[in-house]
NUSEDO-929129 format. One line per 2 residues: number of its first residue (from 1); for each residue x, y negated, z of C-alpha. Coordinates in pm, whole numbers, plus 50000, padded with zeros to 5 digits. Layout:
NUM = X:Y:Z ~ ...
//
This chain:
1 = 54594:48312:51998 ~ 54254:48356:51773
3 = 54249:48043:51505 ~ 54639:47960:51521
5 = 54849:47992:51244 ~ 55224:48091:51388
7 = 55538:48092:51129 ~ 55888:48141:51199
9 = 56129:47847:51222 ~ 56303:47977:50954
11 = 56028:47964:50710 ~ 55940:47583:50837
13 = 56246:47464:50754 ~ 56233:47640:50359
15 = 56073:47362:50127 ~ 56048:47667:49903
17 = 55837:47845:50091 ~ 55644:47651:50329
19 = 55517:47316:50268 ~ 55320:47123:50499
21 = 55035:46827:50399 ~ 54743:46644:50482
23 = 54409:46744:50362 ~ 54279:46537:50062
25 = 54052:46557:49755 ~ 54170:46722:49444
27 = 54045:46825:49065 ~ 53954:47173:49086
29 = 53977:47428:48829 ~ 53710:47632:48741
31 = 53742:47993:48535 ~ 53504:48212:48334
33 = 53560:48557:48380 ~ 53342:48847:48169
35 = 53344:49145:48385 ~ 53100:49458:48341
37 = 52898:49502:48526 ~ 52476:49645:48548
39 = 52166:49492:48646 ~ 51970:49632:48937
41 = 51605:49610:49102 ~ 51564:49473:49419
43 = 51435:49776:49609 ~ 51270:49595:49887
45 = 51049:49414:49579 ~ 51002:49739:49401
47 = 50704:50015:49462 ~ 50617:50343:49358
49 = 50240:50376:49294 ~ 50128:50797:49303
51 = 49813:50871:49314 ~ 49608:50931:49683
53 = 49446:51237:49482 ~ 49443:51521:49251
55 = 49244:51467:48974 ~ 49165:51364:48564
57 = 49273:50977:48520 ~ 48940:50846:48304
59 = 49015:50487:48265 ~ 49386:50263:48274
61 = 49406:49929:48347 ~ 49730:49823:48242
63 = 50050:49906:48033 ~ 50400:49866:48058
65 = 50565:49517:48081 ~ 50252:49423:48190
67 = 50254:49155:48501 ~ 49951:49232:48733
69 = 49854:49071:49053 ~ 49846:49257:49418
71 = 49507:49433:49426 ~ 49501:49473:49085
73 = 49308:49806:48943 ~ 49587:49986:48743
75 = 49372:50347:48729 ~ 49077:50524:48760
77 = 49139:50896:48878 ~ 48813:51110:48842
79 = 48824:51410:49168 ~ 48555:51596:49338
81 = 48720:51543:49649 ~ 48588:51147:49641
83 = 48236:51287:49571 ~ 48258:51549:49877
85 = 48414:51277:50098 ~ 48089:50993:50017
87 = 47832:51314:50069 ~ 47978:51390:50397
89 = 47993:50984:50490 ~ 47635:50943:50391
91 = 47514:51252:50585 ~ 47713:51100:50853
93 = 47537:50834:50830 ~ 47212:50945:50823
95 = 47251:51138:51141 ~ 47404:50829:51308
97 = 47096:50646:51217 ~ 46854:50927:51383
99 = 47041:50995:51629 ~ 47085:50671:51750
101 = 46702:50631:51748 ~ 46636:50957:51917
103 = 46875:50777:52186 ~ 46656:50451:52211
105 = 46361:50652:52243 ~ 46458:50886:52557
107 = 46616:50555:52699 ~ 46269:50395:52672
109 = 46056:50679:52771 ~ 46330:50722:53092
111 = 46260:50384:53190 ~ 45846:50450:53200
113 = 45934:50758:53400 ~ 45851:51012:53151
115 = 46193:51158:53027 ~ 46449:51324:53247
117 = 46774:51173:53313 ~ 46898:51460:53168
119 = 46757:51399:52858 ~ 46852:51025:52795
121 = 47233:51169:52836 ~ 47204:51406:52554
123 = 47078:51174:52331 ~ 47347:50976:52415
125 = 47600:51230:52357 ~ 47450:51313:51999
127 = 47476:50967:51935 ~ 47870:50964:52047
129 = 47928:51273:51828 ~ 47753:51131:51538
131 = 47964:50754:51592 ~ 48280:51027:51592
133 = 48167:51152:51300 ~ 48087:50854:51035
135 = 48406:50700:51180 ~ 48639:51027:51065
137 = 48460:51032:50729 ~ 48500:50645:50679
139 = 48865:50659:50696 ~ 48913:50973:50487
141 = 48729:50728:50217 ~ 48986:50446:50287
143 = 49310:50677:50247 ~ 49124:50806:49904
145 = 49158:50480:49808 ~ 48825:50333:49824
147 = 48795:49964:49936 ~ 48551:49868:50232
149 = 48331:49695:50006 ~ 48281:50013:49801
151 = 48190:50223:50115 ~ 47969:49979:50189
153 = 47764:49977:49889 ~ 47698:50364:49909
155 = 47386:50431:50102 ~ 47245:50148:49900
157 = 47274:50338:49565 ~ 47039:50584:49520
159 = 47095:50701:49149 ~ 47305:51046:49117
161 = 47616:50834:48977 ~ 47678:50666:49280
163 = 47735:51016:49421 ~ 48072:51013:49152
165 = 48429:51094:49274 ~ 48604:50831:49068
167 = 48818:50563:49272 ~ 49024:50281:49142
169 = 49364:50285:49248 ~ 49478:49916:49287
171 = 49839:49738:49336 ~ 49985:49685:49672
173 = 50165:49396:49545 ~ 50280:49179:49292
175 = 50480:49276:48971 ~ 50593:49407:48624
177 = 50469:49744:48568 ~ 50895:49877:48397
179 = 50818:50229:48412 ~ 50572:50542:48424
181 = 50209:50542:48268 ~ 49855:50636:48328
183 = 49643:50702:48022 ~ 49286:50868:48008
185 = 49261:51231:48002 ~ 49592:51312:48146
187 = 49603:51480:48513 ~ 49696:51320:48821
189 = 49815:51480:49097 ~ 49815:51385:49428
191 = 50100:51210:49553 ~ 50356:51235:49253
193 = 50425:50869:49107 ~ 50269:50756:48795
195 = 50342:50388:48729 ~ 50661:50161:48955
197 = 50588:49786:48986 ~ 50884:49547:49053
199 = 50915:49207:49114 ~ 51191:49065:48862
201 = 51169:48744:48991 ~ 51509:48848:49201
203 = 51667:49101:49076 ~ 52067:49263:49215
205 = 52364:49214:48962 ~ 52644:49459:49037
207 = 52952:49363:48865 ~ 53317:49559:48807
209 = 53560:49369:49008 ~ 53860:49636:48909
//
């Protein structure tokens, strides 16, 4: 029977052995043990930052025991990649841009009967193609690491430096930078971890029962 306590009668009738009572309130006694034992991080709390690229690391933004906030720069990593990746966004863009026109315009001239069908379709599809296009080079920016704000801001600088292929790489949460570093002149590559954040505020104490 689950929850039922059965003894013999033997041991029921033993005062030495058994003894039977009512529940009731009693001091307790309370004992300090010192065991060994080692303190561990939280993995679930803890995260490996790498860098999205290969590349020369031109500016850091922190250093170790250092507590930094989620979306917090920690590095600057310098790679011709980024610079390849905005050209080919911007170019995408700029075809977008005419295309798209060149598709308003054979709509418009279709509708005063002076362009083929034909022709207002291919438009169209150049305009698809060139939507497929900025779209696949947007998101190779965002896994570089660049933020939408910074994609944003590209076809509106027109100096050479805003062609550059540095990106920030920022925290994804919360925590003590405990290990790893990220100086200036030292070379990134893409992938292997360079700094690991933690949060300490919980943290896993293992101790030697034995």
């Amino acid at each position: 029977e689950i929850g039922a306590v059965k003894l013999d009668a033997d041991l029921l009738n033993s005062n030495d052995l058994v003894r039977t009572g009512l529940p009731e309130n009693r001091p307790s006694h309370h004992e300090t043990r010192t065991l060994p034992g080692e303190v561990q991080l939280d993995e679930t709390r803890t995260v490996h930052v790498a860098s999205p690229l290969t590349g020369l690391i031109t500016r850091g933004f922190t250093t170790l025991g250092a507590k930094v906030q989620a979306g917090a720069p920690l590095f600057e990593v310098d790679s011709p990649e980024v610079a390849d990746a905005k050209s080919a966004y911007l170019k995408a863009r700029s075809t977008l841009d005419f295309a798209t026109k060149g598709a308003e315009r054979e709509a418009l001239l279709f509708a005063k009967k002076i362009a083929a069908e034909v022709q207002v379709q291919e438009a169209e599809a150049k305009r698809i193609e060139a939507e497929t296009e900025v779209a696949a080079t947007l998101g190779r920016l965002l896994r570089l690491g660049l933020t939408k704000a910074e994609i944003e801001n590209l076809p509106t600088q027109q100096e050479a430096s805003g062609l550059h292929g540095r990106v920030i790489v920022r925290a994804s949460r919360s925590g003590t930078v405990i290990e790893g570093h990220a100086n200036p002149g030292e070379h990134a590559e893409m992938g292997k971890d360079l700094l690991t954040l933690s949060d300490l505020d919980r943290v896993w104490i293992l101790a030697d029962l034995k």
